[in-house]
N, C-alpha and C positions, 0 to 999 in steps of 0.2 A: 504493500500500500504506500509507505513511504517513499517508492521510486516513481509510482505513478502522480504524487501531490503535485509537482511541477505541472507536468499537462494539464491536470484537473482544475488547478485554481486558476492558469492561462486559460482554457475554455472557460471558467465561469467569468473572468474579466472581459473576454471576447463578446462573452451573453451580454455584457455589460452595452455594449455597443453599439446593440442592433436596436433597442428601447428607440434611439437618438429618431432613427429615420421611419420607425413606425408609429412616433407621437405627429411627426410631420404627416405621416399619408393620414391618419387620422385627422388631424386637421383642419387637412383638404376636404374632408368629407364634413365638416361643419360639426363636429367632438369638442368643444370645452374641456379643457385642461384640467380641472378638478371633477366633472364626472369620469375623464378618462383615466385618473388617476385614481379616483375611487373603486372602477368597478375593476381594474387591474390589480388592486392590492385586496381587496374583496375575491375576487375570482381565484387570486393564490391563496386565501387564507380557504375557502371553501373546498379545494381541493389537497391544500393540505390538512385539512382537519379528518378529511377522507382518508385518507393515506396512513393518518396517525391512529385512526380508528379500524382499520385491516389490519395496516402493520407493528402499528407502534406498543411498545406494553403500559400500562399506567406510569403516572408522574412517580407515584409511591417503588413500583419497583424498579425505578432508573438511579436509587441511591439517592435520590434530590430531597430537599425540602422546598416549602411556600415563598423563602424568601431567595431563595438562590432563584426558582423558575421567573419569581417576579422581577431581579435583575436581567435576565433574559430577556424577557418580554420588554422591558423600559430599553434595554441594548435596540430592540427592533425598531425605536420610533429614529434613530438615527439614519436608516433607508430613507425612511418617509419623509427626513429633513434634507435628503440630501436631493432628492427626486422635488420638493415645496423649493427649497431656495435655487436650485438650478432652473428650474422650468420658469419662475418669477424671474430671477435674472436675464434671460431671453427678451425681455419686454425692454430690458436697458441696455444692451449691448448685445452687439455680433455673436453668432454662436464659435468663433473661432477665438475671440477673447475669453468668452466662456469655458471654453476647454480649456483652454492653458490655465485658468483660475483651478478648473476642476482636476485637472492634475500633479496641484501644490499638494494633493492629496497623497503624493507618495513619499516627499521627506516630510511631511507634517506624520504620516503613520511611524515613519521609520522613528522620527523622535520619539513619538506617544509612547511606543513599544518599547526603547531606551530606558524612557523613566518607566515602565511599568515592570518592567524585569531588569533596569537597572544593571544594564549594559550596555556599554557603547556597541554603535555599529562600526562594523570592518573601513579598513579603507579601502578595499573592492567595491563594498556596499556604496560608500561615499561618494565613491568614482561613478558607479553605475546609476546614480540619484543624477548628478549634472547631467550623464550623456543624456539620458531618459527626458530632463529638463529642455536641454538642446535640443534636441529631435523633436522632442511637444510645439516648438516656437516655430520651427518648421514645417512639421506636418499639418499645427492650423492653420498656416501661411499666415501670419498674422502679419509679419514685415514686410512691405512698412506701413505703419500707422499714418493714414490719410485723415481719418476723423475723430473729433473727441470723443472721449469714453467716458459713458458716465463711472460716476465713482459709486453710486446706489446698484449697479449694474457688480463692478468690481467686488461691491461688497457681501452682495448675498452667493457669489458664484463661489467666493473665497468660503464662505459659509458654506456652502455645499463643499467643498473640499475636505474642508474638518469633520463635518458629518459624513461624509463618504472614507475618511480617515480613522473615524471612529467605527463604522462596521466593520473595516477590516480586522482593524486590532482586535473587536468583542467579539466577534463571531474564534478568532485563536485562543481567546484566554474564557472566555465565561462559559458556563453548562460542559464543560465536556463528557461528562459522566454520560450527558446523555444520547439515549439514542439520535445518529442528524437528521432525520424527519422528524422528531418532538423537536430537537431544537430550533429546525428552520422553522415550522408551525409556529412555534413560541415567538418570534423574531417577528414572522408574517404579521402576529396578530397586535402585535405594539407597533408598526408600521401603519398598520391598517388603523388603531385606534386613531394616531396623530395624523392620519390623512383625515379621516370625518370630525377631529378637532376644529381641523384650520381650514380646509374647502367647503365646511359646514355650510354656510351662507349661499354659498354657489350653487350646492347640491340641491337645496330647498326650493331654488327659482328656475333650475333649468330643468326641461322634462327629462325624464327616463327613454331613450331609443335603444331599437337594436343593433345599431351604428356603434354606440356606446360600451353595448355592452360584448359586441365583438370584439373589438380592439384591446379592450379591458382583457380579454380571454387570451388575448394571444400575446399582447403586451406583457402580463404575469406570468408566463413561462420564461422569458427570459429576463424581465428585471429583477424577478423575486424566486421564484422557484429552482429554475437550474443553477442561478451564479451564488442563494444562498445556499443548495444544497453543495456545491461545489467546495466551497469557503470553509463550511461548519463539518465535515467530512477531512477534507485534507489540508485547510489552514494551520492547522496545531502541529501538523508531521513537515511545517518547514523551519528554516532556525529565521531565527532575528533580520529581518529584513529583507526576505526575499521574497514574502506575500506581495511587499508594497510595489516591488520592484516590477514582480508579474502581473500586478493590476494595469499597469501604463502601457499590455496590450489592448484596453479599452478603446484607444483613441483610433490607432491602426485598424482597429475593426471596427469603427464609426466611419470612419473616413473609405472605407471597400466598400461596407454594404452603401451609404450613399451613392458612392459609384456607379453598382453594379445594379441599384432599385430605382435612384431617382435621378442618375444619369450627369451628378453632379461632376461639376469639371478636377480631375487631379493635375496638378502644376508639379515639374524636376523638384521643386526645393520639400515640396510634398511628401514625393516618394524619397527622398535622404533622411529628411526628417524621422519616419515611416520605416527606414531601413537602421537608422541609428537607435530607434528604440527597439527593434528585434535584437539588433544585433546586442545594446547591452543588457536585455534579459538572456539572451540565448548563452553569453561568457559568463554573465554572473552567476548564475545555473550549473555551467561545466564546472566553472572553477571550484565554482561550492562542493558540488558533487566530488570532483576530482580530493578534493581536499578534506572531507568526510571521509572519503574511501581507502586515505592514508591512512 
């Protein structure tokens, strides 16, 4: 299992990526952003409650108690913040600035996990944090800066970064005891709580469609069910900073699937970008690997 966790958490970062171009086709079809968001984080919690009810055993015999599940669950509204301030951000800037805000998410996790176990990261790690940064600036082509940015825009996307920084770290450290479909359930359902927190108002005034709630179906297989089953399964079997490292194939597989669905244009400095962040997951990975296996 421990040699498959690389590919596994890279797919579920991958998952991470496809959300981007199917909140846009939705959209198009006249979807509202917080029922779309609702019935997505709803539609994973209903099928994983299924899942946990076939396969899972009770809370009681997974070793847990009420207050460790209930850290769980408060872990899970971190998705939900990072999914609320990213999609809000869009309203104030470019989705290319946006990205590169939502990719501070990899030295902001590396840190978190530092003080949380209270180790420094490598200097491979170090190194592999800048290239990953480089390559981010490139692949959203963001250079050069032709129009102002808002800083309301900057700040909620940086926001999603920390909350998308914060799932990575709680999905490695919190529940492990338990089985990863109770724990991704549990994650689901505090995601799902803070989305009908804070889209509340919205949900109340816009009708219910089947527009809606398709999207929502298909959209919660890969924001929430496969990238957290991925996460909560093989995050804990990587060492210190190689989760974050393999989340920043997120943007590489934002930037294909638009591509290859909605036809959008990729620019040279793109695909370097794009080849600079494979490339330093793919060294950081050997090296580590190569270096454990000493």
């Amino acid at each position: 299992m421990k040699k498959l966790a690389p590919v596994m958490v890279a797919l579920g970062a991958i998952s991470y990526g496809i959300p981007a171009t199917l909140f846009k086709l939705a959209n198009r079809e006249g979807v509202a952003n917080g029922p779309l968001l609702f019935w997505s984080f709803l539609s994973a919690a209903v099928l994983l409650t299924v899942g946990q009810l076939v396969h899972g055993r009770r809370l009681r015999q997974q070793g847990t108690n009420w207050r460790q599940v209930s850290q769980v669950i408060a872990a899970g509204t971190a998705s939900g913040f990072t999914n609320t301030f990213y999609i809000t951000a869009l309203h104030y800037i470019p989705v290319a600035v946006a990205a590169i805000m939502l990719m501070q998410s990899v030295w902001l996790s590396v840190l978190l996990g530092a003080i949380m176990q209270h180790r420094r990261p490598t200097r491979l790690q170090v190194l592999s944090i800048g290239v990953v940064l480089l390559g981010t600036v490139l692949a959203a082509d963001l250079l050069p800066i032709t129009e102002p940015i808002s800083w309301i825009g900057l700040a909620l996307s940086f926001l999603a970064a920390v909350a998308y920084a914060c799932t990575l770290q709680f999905t490695a450290s919190l529940g492990n005891q338990l089985q990863p479909i109770t724990k991704t359930w549990l994650l689901c359902i505090g995601a799902l709580g803070l989305i009908v927190i804070v889209w509340g108002p919205q949900l109340m005034t816009v009708p219910v469609t089947i527009t809606a709630i398709k999207w929502g179906l298909l959209t919660a297989f890969f924001s929430m069910i496969l990238p957290l089953l991925c996460y909560t399964l093989f995050m804990p079997q990587l060492a210190l900073g190689v989760g974050p490292i393999l989340s920043s194939l997120e943007l590489p597989a934002s930037i294909a699937v638009a591509w290859v669905i909605l036809k959008e244009q990729v620019s040279g400095w793109q695909l370097v970008g794009v080849g600079l962040i494979i490339s330093a997951v793919v060294i950081s990975n050997w090296l580590t690997a190569r270096k454990t296996a000493a």
